[in-house]
VOGU-3710 file (C-alpha; in Angstrom, 3 decimals, decimal comma):
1> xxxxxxxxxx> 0,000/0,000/0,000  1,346/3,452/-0,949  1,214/6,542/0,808  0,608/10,661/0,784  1,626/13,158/2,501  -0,460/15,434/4,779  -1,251/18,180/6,031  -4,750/18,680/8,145  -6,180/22,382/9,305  -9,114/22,092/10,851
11> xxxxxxxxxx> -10,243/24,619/13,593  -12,519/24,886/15,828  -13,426/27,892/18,085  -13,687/27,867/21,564  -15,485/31,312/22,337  -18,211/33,273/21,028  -17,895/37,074/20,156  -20,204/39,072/18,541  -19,083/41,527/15,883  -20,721/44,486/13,843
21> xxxxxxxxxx> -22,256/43,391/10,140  -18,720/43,311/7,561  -18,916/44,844/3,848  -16,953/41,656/2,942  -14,525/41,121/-0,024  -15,947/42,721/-3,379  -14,634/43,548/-7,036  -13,167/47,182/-6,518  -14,549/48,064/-9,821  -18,098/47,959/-9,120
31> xxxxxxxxxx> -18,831/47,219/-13,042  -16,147/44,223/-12,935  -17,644/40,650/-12,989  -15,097/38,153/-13,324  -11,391/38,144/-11,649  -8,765/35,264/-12,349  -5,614/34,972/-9,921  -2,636/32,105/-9,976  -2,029/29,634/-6,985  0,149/27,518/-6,138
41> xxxxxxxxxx> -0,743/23,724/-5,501  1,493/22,814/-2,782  0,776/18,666/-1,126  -2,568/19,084/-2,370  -2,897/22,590/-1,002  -4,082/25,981/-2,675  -1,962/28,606/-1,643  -3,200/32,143/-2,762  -0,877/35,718/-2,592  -2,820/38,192/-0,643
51> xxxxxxxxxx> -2,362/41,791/0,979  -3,327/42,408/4,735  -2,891/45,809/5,866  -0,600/46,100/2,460  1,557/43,648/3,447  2,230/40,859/0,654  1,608/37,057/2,435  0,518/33,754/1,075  -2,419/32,003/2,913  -4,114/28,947/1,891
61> xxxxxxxxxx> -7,616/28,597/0,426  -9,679/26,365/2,896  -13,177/25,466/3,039  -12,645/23,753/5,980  -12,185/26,776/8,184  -15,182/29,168/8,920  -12,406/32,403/10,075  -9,189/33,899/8,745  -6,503/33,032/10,852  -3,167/34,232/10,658
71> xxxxxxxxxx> -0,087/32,290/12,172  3,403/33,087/10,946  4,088/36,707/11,849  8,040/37,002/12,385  9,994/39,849/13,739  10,456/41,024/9,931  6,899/41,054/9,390  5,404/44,586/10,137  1,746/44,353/9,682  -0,529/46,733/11,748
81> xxxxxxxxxx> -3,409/45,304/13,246  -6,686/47,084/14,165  -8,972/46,898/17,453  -7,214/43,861/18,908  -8,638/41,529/21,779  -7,502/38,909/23,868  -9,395/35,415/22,939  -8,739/31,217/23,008  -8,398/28,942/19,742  -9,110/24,587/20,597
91> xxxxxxxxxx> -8,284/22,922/17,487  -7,624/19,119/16,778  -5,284/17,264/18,915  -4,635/16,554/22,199  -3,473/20,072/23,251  -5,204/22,574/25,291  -6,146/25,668/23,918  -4,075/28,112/22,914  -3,991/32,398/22,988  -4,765/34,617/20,024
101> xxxxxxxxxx> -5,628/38,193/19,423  -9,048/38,647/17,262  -8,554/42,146/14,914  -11,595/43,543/13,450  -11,593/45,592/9,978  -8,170/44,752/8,351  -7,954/45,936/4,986  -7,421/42,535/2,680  -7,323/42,393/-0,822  -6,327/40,283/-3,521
111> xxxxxxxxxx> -5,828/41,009/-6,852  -8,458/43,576/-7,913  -10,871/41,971/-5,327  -10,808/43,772/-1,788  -12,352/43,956/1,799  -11,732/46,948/4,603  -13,707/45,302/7,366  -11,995/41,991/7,386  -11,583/39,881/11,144  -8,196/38,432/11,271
121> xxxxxxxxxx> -8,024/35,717/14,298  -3,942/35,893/14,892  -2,330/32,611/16,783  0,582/34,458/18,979  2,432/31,235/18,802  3,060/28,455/15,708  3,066/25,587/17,657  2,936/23,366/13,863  5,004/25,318/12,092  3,335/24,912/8,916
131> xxxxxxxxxx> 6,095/27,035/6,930  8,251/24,156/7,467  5,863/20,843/6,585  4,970/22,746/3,661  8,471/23,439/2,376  7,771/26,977/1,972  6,628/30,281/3,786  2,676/30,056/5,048  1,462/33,039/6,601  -2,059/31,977/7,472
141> xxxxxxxxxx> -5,796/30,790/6,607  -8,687/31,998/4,905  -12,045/30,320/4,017  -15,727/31,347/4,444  -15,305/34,941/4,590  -13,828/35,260/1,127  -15,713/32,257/-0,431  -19,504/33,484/0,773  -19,091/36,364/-2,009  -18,139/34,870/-5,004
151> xxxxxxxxxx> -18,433/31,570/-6,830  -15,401/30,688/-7,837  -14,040/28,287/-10,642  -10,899/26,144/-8,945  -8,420/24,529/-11,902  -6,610/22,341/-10,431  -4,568/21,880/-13,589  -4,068/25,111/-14,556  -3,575/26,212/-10,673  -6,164/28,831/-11,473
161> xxxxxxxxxx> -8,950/30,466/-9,745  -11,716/32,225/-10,975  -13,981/34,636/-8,915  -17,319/35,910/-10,251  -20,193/38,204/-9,352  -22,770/35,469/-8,792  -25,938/38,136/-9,943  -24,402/38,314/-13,005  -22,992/34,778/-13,417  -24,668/32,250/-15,383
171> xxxxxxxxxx> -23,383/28,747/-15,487  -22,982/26,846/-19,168  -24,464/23,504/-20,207  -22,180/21,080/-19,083  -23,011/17,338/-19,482  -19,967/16,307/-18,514  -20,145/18,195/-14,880  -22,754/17,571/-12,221  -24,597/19,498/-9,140  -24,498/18,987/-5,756
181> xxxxxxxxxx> -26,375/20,893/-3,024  -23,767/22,208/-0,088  -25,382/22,532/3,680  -23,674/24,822/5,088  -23,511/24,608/8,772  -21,627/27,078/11,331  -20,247/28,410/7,545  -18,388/25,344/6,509  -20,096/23,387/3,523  -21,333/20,067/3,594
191> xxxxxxxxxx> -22,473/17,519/1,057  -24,056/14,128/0,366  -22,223/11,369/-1,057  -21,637/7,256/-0,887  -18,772/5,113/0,481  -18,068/1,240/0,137  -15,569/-0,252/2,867  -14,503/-3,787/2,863  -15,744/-4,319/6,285  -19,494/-4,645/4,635
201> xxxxxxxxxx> -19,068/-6,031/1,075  -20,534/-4,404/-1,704  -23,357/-2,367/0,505  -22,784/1,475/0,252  -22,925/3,857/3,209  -24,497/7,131/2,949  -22,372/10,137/4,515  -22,802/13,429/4,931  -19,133/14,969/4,436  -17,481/18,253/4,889
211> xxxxxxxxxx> -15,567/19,770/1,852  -12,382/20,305/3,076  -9,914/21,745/0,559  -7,283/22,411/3,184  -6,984/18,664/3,811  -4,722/16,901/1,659  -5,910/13,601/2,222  -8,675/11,862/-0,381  -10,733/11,129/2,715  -11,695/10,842/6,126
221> xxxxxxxxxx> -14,210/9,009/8,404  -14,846/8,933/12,038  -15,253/5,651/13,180  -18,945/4,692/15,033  -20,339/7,921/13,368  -22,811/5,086/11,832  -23,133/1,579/12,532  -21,367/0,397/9,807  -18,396/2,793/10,043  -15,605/0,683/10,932
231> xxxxxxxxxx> -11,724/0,671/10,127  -11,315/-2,094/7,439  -8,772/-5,422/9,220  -5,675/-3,892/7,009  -4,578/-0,601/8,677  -1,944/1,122/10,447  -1,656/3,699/12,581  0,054/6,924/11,825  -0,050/10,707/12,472  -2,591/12,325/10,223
241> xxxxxxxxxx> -1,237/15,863/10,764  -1,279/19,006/13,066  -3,860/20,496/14,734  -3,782/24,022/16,806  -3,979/21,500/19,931  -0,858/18,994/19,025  -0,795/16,106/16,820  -3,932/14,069/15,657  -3,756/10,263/15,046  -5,542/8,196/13,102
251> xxxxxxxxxx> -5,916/4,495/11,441  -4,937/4,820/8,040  -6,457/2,418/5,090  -8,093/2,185/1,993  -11,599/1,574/0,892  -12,759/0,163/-2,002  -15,403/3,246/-3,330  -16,546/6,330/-3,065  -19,571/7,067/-5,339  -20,553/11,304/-5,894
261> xxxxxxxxxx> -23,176/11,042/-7,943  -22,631/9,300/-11,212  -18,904/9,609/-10,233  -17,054/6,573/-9,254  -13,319/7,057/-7,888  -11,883/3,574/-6,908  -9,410/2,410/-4,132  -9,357/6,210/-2,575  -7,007/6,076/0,487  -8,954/6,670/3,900
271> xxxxxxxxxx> -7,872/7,652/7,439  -10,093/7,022/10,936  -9,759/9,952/13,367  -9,008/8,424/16,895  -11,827/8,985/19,221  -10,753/12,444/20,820  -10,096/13,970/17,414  -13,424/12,600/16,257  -15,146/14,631/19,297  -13,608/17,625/18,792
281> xxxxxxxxxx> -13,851/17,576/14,971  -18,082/16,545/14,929  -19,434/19,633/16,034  -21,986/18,852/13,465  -23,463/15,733/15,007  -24,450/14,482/11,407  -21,053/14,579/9,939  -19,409/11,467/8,848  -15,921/12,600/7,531  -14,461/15,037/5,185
291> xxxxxxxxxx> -13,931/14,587/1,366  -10,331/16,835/1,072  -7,904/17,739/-1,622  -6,684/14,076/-2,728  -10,262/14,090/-4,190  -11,150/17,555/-4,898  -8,039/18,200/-7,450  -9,519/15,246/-10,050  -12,270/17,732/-11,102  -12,779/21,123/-11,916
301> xxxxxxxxxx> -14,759/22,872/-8,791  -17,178/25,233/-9,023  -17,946/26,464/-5,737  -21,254/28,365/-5,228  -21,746/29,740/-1,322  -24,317/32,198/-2,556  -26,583/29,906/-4,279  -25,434/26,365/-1,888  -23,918/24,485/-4,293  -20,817/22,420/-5,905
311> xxxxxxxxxx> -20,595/21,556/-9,454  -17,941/19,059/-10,120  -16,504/17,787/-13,680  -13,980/15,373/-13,878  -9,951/16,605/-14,967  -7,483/14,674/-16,182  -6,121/13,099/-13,388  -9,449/11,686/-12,539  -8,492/8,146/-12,593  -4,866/8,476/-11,272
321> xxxxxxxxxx> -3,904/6,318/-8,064  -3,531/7,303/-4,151  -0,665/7,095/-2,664  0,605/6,591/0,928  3,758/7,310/2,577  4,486/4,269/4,552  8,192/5,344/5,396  6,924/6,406/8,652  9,432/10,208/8,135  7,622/13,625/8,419
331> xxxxxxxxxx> 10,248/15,441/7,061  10,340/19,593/6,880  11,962/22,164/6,143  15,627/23,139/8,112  16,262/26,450/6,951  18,951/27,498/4,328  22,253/26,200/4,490  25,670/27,916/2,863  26,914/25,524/0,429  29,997/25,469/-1,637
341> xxxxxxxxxx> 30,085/24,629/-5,322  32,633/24,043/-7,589  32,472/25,233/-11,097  34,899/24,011/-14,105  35,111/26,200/-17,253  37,428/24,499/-20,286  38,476/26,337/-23,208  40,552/25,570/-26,150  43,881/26,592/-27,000  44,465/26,330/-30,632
351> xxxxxxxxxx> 47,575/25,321/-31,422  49,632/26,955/-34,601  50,313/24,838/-37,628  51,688/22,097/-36,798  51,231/22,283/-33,228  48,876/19,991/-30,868  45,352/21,523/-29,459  45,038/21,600/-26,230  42,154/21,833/-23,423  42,843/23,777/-20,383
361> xxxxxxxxxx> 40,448/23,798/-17,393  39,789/26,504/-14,825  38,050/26,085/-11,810  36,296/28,118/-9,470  34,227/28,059/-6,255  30,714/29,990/-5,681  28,747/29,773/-2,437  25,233/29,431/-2,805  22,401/29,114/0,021  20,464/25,749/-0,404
371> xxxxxxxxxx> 17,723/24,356/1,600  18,034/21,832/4,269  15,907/19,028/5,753  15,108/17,514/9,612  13,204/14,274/10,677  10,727/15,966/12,404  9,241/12,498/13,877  9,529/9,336/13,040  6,373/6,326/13,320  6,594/3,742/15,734
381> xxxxxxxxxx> 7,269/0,389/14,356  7,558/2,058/10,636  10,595/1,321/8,150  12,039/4,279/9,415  12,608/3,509/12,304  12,961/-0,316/12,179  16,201/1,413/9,218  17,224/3,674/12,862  16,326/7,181/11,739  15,878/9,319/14,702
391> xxxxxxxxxx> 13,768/12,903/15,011  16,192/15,507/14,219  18,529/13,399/11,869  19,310/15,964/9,563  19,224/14,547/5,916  22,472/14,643/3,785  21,511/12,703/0,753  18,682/10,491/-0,684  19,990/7,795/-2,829  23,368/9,152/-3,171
401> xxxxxxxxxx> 21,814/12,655/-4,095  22,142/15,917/-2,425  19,231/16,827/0,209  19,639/20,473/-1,108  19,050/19,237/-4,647  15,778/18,500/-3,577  12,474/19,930/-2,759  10,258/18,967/0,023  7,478/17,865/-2,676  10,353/15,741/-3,948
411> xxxxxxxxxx> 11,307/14,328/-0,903  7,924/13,505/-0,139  7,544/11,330/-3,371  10,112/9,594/-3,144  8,417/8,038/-0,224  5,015/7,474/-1,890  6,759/5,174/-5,079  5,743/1,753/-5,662  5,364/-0,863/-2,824  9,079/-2,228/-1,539
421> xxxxxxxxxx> 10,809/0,230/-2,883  14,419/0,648/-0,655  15,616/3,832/-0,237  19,211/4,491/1,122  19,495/8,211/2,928  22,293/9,587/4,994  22,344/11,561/7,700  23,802/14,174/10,044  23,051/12,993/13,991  25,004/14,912/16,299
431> xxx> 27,497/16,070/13,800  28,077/12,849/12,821  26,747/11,030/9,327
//
């Protein structure tokens, strides 16, 4: 069985405040209809550029989360924030809660969309450090307050999204796409769907699941949420990812099915929430799981908050395969390290008549700042460490190749390649290899 990696931000608030009706986020040319901005697709993830207070930062797109949060402000980061208050954040894991300031009426905007009455929810310390498990700087969250104004067109292919005025949108036939209708509940969306698991032969379970683009994972289920709701005999237990309260951990597995209509998307990988996770994260008591990313990126997404619903139609990497990472390494980011290359020129020296040509070589040295890679845990009982890689092993070289001649993304799938697969790496432990 082969393996993804993952990321999970789900939040859930542990206080109530009441705040003054928001403008919200609208084209800044009143006569404008239709805005298209570039992402980046990061482990599954949609990472958008947007301005707070006119400061440039990258947040990810997530309709998993009904508030803006912002995490990652460092001591270069100089972004004013307006009427701040003292409140508490409980997300997933086994954590308590945590501080965080709430800031009413920030001034966000991206592209040639814009709000001045934004709330910004800021976590005043990183415990996850999401920069680094993402391989690249994350400055926060944003979900329902930018997504209840627009529908919005998400290419997973191109890495596109496109925002329109939805009283002057009109969809196009389609028979290749299909509708949905979204329940939106506490301002996260929620749909219908069918799953087959092994434990129950061919019989298909109806769920209701939440939408969850900022989980990379195909899918999750909480275990007992129905009767026949089970983790399938062939599992193993790993961490699933981060939560604002510490690490969540799961059961993870495949199923056979999951059916979306007339859509049919075989062998999807699937995790089980352990049981405090699963309390925390069912708020809504009918909620069975969360479809996330690993499914959401085979199909162009329309995503309609005004009018509550999803149209789906299926991309070209519909019928592509899940993986796992069954290494049993998280692996992030280490910060940049000064490296020293070597560089050979050669040139020619032409000879007179008569004379022999000759090659001369001269060499030079450059320094260069690369990026570097920690174990940041390793799995009980997984290859890993059964192999004797340690958290904070510092990673030299994968199969004889430079760590720095790497990305995070390509560290990452080197662990999710076919079943069996041995992979040699050195490391630095102690200042040792």
């Amino acid at each position: 069985m082969k393996k993804t990696f993952k990321l999970f931000l789900i939040l859930f608030f542990a206080f109530s405040v009441k705040v003054k009706a928001q403008d919200g986020f609208h084209f800044i040319n009143k006569n404008k209809v239709h805005q298209q901005i570039s992402f980046k697709l990061i482990n599954n993830l949609i990472v958008i550029p947007l301005h707070l207070n006119d400061k440039k930062l990258h947040f990810i797109l997530d309709t998993g989360v009904n508030k803006t949060i912002l995490f990652n402000i460092s001591q270069n980061d100089s972004i004013g924030l307006n009427n701040v208050k003292k409140v508490k954040l409980q997300g997933l894991g086994k954590g308590e809660s945590i501080d965080a300031l709430m800031s009413l009426n920030n001034n966000v905007s991206i592209k040639k969309i814009a709000s001045k009455t934004e709330t910004i929810y800021v976590i005043l310390k990183d415990n996850f450090d999401l920069s680094s498990k993402m391989g690249t700087t994350i400055h926060g969250i944003i979900g329902y307050d930018l997504l209840k104004e627009f529908i919005l067109k998400i290419n997973y292919k191109s890495q596109t999204i496109d925002f329109y005025n939805p009283n002057k949108f009109k969809y196009r036939k389609c028979k290749k796409c299909e509708v949905f209708p979204l329940k939106l509940f506490r301002n996260k969306p929620y749909m219908n769907l069918k799953v087959q698991l092994d434990t129950i032969g061919n019989k298909l379970i109806d769920v209701k699941m939440l939408i969850d683009s900022g989980g990379s994972d195909a899918v999750w289920l909480f275990e007992d949420s129905k009767e026949d709701i089970k983790t399938p005999k062939q599992f193993f237990n790993d961490i699933l990812g981060e939560g604002l309260s510490g690490a969540i951990y799961g059961n993870r597995s495949r199923m056979p099915k999951i059916k979306m209509g007339s859509f049919e998307i075989e062998n999807p990988t699937v995790s089980f929430l352990d049981s405090l996770s699963t309390k925390n994260a069912r708020t809504f008591k009918d909620r069975n799981g969360s479809i996330g990313a690993g499914i959401l990126k085979r199909f162009k997404v329309w995503i309609d908050y005004p009018n509550k619903k999803i149209t789906l139609k299926k991309s070209g990497s519909f019928s592509g395969g899940f993986n796992y990472n069954m290494s049993g390494l998280d692996v992030i980011y280490y910060g940049k390290q000064l490296v020293k290359e070597e560089n050979v020129k050669s040139y020619s020296n032409n000879a007179s008549a008569g004379g022999e040509n000759s090659i001369n070589f001269i060499t030079s040295f450059s320094y260069k700042f690369k990026p570097s890679f920690i174990v940041n845990s390793v799995v009980e009982n997984s290859p890993a460490e059964k192999a004797g890689l340690l958290k904070d092993d510092i990673i030299l070289k994968i199969n004889g190749k430079r760590s720095y001649e790497f990305t995070l993304n390509d560290i990452m799938f080197k662990f999710q390649q076919r079943d069996n697969k041995k992979i040699k790496i050195e490391v630095s432990r102690n200042g040792k290899k």
